[in-house]
mmCIF file of the N, C-alpha and C atoms, coordinates in Angstrom:
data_MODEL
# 
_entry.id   MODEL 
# 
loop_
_atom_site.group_PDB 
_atom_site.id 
_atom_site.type_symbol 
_atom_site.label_atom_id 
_atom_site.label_alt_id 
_atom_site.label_comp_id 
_atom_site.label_asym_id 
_atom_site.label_entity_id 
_atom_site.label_seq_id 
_atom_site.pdbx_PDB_ins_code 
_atom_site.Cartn_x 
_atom_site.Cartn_y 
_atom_site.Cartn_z 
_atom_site.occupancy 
_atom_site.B_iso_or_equiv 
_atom_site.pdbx_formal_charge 
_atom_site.auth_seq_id 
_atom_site.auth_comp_id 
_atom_site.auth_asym_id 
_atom_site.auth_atom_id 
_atom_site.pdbx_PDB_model_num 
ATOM 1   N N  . UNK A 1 1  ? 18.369 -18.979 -6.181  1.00 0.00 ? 1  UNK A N  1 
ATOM 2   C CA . UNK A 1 1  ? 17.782 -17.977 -7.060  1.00 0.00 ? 1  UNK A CA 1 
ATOM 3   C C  . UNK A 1 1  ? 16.298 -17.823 -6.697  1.00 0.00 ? 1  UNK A C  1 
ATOM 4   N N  . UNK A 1 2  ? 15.996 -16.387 -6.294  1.00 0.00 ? 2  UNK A N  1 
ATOM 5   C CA . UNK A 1 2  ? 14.367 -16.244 -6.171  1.00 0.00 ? 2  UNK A CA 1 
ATOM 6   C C  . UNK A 1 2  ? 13.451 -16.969 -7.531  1.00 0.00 ? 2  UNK A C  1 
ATOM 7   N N  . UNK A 1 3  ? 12.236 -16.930 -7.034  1.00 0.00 ? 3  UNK A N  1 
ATOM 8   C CA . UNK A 1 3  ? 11.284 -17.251 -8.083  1.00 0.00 ? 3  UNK A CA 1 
ATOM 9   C C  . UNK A 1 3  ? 11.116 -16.195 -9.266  1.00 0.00 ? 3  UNK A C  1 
ATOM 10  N N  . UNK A 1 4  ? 11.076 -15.129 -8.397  1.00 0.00 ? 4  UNK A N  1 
ATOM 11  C CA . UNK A 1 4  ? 10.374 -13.924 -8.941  1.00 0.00 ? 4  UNK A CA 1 
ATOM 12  C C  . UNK A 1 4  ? 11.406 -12.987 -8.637  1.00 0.00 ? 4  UNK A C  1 
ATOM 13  N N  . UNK A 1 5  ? 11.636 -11.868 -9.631  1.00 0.00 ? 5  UNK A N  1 
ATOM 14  C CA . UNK A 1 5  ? 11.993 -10.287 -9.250  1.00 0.00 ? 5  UNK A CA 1 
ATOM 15  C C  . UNK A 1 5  ? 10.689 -9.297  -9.233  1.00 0.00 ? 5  UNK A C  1 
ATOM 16  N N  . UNK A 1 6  ? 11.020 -8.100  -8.254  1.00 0.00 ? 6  UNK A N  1 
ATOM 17  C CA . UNK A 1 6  ? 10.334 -7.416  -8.535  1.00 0.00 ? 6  UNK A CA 1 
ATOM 18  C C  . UNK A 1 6  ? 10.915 -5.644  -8.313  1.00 0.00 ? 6  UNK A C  1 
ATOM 19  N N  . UNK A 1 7  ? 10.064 -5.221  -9.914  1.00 0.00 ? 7  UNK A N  1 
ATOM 20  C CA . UNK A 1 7  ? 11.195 -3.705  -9.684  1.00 0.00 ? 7  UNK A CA 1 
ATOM 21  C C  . UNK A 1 7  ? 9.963  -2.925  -9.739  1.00 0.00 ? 7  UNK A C  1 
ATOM 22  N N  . UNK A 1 8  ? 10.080 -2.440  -8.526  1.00 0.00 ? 8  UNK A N  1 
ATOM 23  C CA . UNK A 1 8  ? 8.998  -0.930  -8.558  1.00 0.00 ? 8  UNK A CA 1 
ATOM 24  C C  . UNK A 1 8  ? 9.745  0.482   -9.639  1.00 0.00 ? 8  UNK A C  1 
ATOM 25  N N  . UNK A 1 9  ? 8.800  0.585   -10.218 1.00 0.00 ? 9  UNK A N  1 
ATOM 26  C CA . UNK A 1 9  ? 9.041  1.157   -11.420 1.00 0.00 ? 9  UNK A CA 1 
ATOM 27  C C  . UNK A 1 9  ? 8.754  2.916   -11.066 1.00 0.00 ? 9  UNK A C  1 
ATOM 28  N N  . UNK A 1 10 ? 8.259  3.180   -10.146 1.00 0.00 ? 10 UNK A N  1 
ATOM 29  C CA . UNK A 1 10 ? 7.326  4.733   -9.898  1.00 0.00 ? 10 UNK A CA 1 
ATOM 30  C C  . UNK A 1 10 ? 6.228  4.218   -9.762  1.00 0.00 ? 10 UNK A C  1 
ATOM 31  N N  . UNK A 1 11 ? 5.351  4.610   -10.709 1.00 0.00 ? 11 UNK A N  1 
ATOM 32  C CA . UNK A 1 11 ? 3.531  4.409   -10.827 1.00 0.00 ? 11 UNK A CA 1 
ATOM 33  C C  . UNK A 1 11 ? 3.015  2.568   -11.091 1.00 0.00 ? 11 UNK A C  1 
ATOM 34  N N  . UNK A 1 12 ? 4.201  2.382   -11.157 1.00 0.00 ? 12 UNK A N  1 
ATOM 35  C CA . UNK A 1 12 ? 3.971  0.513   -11.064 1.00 0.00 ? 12 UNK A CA 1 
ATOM 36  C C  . UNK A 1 12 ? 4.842  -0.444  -10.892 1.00 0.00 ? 12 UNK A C  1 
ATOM 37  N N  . UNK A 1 13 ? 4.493  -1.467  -10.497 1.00 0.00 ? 13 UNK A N  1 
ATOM 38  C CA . UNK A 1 13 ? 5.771  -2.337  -10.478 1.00 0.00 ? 13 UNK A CA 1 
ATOM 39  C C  . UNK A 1 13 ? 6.140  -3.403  -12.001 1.00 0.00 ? 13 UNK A C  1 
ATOM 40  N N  . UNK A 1 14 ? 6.881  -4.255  -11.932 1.00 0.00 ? 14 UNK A N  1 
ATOM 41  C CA . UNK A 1 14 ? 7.278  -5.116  -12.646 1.00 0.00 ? 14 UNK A CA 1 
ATOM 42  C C  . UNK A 1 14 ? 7.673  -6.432  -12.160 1.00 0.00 ? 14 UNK A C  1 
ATOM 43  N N  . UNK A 1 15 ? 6.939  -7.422  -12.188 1.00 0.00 ? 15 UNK A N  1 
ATOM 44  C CA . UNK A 1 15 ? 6.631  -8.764  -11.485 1.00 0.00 ? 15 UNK A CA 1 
ATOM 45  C C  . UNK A 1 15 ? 7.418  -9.699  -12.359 1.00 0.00 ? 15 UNK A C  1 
ATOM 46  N N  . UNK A 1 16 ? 9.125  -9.968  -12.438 1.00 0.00 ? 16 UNK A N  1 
ATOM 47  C CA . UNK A 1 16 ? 9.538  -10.975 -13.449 1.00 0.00 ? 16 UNK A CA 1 
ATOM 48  C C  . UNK A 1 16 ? 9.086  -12.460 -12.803 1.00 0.00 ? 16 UNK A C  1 
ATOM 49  N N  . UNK A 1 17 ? 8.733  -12.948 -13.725 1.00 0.00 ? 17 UNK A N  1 
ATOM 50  C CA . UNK A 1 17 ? 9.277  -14.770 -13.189 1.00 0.00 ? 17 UNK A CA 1 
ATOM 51  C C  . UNK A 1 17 ? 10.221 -14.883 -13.665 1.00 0.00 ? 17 UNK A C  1 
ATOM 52  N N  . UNK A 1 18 ? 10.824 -15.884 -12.644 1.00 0.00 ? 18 UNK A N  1 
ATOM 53  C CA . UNK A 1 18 ? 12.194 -16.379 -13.208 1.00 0.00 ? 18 UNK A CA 1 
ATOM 54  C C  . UNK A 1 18 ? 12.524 -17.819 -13.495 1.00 0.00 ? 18 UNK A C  1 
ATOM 55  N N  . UNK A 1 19 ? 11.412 -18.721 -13.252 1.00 0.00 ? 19 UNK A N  1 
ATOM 56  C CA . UNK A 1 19 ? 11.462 -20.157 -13.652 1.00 0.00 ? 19 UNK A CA 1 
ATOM 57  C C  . UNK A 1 19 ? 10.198 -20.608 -13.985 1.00 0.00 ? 19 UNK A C  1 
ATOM 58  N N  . UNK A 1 20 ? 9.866  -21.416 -14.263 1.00 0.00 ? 20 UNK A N  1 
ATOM 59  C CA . UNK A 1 20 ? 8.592  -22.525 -15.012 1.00 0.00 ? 20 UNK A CA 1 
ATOM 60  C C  . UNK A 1 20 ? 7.862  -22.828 -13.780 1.00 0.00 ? 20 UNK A C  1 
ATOM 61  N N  . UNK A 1 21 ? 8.418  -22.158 -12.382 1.00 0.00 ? 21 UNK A N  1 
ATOM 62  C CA . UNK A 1 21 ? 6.966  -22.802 -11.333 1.00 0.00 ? 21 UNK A CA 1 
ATOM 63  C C  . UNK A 1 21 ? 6.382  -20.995 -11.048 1.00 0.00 ? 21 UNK A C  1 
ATOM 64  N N  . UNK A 1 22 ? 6.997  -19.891 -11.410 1.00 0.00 ? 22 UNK A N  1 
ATOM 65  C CA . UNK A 1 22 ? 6.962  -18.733 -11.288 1.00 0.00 ? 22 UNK A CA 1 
ATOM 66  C C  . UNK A 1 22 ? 5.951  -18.489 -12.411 1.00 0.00 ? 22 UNK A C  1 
ATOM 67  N N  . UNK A 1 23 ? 6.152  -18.513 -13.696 1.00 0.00 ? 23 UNK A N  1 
ATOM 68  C CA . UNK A 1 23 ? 5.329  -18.679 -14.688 1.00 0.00 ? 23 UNK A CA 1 
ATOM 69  C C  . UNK A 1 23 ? 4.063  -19.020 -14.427 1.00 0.00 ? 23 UNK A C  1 
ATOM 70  N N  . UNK A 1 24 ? 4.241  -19.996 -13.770 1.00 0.00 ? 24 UNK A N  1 
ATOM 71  C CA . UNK A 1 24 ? 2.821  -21.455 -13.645 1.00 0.00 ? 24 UNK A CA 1 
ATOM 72  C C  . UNK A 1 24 ? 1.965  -20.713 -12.382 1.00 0.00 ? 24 UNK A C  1 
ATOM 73  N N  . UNK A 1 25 ? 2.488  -19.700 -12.000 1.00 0.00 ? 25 UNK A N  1 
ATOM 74  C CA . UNK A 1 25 ? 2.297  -19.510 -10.455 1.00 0.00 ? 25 UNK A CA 1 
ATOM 75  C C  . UNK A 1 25 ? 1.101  -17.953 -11.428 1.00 0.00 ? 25 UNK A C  1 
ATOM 76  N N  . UNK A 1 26 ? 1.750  -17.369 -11.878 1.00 0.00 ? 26 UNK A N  1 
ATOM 77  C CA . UNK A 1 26 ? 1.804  -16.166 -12.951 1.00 0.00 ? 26 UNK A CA 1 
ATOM 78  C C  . UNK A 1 26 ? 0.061  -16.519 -13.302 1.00 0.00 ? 26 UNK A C  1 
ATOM 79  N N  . UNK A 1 27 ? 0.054  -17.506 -14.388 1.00 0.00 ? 27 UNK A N  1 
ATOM 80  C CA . UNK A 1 27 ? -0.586 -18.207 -15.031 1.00 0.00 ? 27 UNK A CA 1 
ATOM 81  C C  . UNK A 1 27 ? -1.909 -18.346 -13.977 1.00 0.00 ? 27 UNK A C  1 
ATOM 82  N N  . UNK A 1 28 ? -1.752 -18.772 -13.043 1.00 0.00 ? 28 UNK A N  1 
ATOM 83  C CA . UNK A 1 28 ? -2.856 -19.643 -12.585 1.00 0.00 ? 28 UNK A CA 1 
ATOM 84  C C  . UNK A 1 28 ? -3.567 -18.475 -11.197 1.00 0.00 ? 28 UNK A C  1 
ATOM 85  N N  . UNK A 1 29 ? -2.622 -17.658 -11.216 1.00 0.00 ? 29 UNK A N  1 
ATOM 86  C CA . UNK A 1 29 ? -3.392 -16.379 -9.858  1.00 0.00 ? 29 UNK A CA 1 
ATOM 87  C C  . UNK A 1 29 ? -3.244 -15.000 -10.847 1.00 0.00 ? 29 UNK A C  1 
ATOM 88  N N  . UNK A 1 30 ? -2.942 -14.940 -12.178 1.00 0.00 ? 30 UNK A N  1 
ATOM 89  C CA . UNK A 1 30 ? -3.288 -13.353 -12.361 1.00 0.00 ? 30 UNK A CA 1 
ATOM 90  C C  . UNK A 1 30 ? -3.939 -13.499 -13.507 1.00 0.00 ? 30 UNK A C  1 
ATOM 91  N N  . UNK A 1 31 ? -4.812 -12.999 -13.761 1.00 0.00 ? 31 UNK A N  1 
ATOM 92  C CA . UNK A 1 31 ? -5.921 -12.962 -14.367 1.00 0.00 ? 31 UNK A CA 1 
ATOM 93  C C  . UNK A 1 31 ? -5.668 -12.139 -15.866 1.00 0.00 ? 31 UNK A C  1 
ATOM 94  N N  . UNK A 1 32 ? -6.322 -11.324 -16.571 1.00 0.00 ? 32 UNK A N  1 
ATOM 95  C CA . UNK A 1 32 ? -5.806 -10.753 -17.893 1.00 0.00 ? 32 UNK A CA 1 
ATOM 96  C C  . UNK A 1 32 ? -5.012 -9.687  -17.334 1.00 0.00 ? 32 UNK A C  1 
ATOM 97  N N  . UNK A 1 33 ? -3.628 -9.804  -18.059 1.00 0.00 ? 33 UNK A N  1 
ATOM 98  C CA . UNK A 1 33 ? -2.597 -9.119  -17.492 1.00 0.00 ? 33 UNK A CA 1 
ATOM 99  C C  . UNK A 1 33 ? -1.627 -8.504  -18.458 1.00 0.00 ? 33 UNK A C  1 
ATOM 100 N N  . UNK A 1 34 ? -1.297 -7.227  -18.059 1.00 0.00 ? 34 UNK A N  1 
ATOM 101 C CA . UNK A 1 34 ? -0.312 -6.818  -19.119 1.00 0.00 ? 34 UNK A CA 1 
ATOM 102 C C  . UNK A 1 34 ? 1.420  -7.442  -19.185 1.00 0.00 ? 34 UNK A C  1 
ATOM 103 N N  . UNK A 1 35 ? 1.923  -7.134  -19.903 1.00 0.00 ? 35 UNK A N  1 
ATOM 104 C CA . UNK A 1 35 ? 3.748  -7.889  -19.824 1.00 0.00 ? 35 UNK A CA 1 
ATOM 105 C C  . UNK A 1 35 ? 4.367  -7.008  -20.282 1.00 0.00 ? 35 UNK A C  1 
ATOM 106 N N  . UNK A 1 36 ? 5.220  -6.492  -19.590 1.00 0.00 ? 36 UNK A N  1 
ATOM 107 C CA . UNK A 1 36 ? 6.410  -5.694  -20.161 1.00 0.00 ? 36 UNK A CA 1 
ATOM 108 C C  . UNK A 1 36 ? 7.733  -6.170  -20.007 1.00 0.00 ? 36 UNK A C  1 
ATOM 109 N N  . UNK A 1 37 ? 9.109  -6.496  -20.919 1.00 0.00 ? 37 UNK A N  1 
ATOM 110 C CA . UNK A 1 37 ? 10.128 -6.921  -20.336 1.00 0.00 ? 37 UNK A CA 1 
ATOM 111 C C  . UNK A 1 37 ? 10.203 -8.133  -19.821 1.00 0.00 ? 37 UNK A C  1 
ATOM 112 N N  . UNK A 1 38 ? 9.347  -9.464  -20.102 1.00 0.00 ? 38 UNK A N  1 
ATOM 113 C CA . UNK A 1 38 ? 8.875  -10.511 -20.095 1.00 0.00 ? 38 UNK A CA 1 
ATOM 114 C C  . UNK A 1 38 ? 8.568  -10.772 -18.258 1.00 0.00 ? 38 UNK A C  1 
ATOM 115 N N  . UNK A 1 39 ? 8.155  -9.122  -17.892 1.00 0.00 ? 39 UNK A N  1 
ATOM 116 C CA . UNK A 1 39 ? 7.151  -9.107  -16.561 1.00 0.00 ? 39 UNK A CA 1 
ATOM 117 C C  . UNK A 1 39 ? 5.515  -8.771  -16.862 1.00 0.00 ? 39 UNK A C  1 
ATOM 118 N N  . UNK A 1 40 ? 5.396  -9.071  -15.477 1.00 0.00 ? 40 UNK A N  1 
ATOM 119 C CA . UNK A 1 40 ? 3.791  -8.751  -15.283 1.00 0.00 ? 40 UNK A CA 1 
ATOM 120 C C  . UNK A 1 40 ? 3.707  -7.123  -14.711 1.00 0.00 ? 40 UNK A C  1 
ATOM 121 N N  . UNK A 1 41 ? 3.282  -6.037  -15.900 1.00 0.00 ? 41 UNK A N  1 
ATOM 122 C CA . UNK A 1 41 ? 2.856  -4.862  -14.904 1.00 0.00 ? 41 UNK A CA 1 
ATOM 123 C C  . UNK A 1 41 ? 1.767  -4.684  -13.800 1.00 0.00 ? 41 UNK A C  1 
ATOM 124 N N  . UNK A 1 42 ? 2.137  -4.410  -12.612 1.00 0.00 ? 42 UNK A N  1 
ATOM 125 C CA . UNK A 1 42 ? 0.688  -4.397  -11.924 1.00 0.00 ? 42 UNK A CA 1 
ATOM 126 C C  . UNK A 1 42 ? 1.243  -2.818  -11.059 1.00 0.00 ? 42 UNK A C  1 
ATOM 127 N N  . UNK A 1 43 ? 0.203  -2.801  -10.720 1.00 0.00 ? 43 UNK A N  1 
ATOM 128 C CA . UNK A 1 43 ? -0.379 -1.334  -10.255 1.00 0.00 ? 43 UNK A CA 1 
ATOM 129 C C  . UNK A 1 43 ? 0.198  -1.496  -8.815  1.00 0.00 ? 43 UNK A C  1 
ATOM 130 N N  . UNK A 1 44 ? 0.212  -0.408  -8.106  1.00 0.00 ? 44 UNK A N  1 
ATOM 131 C CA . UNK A 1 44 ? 1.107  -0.407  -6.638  1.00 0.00 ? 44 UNK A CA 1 
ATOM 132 C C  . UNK A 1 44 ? -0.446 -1.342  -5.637  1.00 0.00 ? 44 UNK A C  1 
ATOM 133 N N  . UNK A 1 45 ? -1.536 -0.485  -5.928  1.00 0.00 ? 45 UNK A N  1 
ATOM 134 C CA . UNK A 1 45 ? -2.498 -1.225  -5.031  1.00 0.00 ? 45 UNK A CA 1 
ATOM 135 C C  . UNK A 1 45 ? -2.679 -2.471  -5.116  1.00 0.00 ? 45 UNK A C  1 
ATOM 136 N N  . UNK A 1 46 ? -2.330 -2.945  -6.134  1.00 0.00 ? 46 UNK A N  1 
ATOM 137 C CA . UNK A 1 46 ? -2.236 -4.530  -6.124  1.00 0.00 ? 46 UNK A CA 1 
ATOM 138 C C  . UNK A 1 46 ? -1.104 -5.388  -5.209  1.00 0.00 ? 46 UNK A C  1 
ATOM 139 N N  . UNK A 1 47 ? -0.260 -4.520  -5.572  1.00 0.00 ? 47 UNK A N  1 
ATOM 140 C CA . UNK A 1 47 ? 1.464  -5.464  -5.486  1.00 0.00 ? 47 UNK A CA 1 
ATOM 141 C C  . UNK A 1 47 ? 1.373  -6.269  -3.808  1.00 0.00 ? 47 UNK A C  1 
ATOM 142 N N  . UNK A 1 48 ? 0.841  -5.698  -2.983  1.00 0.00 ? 48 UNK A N  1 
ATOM 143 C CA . UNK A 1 48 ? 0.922  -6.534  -1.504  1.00 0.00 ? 48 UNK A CA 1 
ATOM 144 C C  . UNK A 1 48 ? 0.243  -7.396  -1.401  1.00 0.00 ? 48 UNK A C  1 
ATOM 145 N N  . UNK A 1 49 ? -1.023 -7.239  -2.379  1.00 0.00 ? 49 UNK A N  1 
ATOM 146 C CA . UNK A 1 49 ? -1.807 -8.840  -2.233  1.00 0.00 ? 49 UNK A CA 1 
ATOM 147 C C  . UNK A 1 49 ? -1.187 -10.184 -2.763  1.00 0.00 ? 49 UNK A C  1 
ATOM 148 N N  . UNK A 1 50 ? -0.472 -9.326  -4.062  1.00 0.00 ? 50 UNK A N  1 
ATOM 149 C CA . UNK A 1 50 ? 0.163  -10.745 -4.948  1.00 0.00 ? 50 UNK A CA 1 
ATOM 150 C C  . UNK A 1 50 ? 1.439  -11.405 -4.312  1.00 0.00 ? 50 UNK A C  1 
ATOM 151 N N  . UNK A 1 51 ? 2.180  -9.818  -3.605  1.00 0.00 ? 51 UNK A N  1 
ATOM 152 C CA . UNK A 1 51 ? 3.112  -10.687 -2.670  1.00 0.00 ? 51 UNK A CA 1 
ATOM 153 C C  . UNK A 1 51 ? 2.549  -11.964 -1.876  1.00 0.00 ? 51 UNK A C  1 
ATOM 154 N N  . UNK A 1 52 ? 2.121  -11.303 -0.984  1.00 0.00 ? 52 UNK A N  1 
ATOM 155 C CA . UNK A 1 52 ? 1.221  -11.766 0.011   1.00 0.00 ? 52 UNK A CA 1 
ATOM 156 C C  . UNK A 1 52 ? 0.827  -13.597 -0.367  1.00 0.00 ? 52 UNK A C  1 
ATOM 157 N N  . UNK A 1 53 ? 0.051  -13.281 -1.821  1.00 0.00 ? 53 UNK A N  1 
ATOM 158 C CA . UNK A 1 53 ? 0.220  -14.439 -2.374  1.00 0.00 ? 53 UNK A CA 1 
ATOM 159 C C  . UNK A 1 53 ? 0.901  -15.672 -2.371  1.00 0.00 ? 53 UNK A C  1 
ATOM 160 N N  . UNK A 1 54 ? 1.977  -15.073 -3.243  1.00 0.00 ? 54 UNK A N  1 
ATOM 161 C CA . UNK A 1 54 ? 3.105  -15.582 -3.636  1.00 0.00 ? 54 UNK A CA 1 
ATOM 162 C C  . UNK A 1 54 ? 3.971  -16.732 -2.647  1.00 0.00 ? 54 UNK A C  1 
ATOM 163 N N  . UNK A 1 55 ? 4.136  -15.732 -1.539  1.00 0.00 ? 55 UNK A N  1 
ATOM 164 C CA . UNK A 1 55 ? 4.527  -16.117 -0.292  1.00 0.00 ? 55 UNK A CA 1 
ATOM 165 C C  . UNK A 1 55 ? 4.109  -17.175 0.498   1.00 0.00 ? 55 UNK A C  1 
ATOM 166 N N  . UNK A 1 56 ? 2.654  -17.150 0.608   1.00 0.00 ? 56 UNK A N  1 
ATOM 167 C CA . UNK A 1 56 ? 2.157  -18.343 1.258   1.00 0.00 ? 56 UNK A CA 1 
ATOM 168 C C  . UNK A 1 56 ? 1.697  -19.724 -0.096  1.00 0.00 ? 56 UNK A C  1 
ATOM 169 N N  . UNK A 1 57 ? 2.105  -19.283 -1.168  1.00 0.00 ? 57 UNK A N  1 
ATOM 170 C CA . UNK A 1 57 ? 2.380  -20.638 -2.017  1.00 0.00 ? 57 UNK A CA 1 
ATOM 171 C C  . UNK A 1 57 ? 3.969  -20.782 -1.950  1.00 0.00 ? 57 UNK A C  1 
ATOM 172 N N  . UNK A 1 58 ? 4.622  -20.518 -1.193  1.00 0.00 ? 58 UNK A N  1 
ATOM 173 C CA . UNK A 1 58 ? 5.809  -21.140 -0.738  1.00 0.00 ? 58 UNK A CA 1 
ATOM 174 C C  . UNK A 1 58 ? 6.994  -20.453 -1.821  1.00 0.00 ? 58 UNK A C  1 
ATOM 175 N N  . UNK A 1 59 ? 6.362  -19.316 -2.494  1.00 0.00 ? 59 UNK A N  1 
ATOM 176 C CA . UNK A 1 59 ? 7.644  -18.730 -3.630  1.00 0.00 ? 59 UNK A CA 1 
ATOM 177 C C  . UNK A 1 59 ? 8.335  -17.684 -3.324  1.00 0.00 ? 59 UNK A C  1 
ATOM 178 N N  . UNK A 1 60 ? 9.198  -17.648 -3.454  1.00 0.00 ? 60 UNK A N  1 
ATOM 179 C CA . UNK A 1 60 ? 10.558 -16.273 -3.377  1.00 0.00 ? 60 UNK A CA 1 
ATOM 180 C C  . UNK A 1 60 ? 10.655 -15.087 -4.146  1.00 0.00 ? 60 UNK A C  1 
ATOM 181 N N  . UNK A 1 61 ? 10.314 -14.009 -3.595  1.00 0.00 ? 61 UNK A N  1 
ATOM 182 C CA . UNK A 1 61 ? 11.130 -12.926 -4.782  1.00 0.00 ? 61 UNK A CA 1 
ATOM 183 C C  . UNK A 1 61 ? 12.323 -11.616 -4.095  1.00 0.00 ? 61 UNK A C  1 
ATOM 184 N N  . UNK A 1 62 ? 12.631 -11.417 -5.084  1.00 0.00 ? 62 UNK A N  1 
ATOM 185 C CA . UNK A 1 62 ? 14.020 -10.745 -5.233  1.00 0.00 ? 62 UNK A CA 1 
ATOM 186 C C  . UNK A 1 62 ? 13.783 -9.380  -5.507  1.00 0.00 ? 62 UNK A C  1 
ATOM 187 N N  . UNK A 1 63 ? 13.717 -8.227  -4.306  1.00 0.00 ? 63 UNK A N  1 
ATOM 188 C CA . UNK A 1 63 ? 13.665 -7.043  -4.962  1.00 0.00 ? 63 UNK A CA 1 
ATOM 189 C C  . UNK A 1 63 ? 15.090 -6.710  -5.324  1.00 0.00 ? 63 UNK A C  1 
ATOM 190 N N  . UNK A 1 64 ? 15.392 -5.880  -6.786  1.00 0.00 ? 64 UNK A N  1 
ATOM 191 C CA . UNK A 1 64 ? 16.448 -5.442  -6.904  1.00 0.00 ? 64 UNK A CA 1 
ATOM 192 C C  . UNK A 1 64 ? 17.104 -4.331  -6.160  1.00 0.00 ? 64 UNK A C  1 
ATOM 193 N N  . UNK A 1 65 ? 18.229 -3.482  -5.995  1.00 0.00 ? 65 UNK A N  1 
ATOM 194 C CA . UNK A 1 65 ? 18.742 -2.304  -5.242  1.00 0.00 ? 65 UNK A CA 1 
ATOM 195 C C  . UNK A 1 65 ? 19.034 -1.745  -6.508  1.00 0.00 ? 65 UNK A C  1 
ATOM 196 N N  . UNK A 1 66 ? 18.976 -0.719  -6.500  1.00 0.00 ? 66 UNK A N  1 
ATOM 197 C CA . UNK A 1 66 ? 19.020 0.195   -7.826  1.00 0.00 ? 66 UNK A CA 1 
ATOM 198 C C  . UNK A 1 66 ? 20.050 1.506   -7.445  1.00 0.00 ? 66 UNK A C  1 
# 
């Protein structure tokens, strides 16, 4: 199971965690943040850095197919 989902929404994405190191991960690299759907909304210009992120702290995510 990925760490993370992520559903590009149109004008933003939706960053789920999906476990307690995803959360912790959440917590400790995003700063004041909105939540929708017990995700993180972030803006498209953001989304490649946090991947980017994510990735080299060794975490997984899951884009959905819609």
């Amino acid at each position: 199971m990925p760490d993370f989902r992520l559903l590009d929404a149109g004008t933003i994405c939706v960053l789920t965690p999906q476990n307690t190191a995803a959360k912790t991960w959440v917590n400790e690299n995003i700063g004041d943040h909105q939540e929708w759907a017990g995700g993180v909304v972030i803006e498209h210009r953001y989304v490649l850095d946090i991947i980017q992120g994510i990735a080299a702290d060794g975490l997984t995510i899951a884009q959905p197919r819609l």
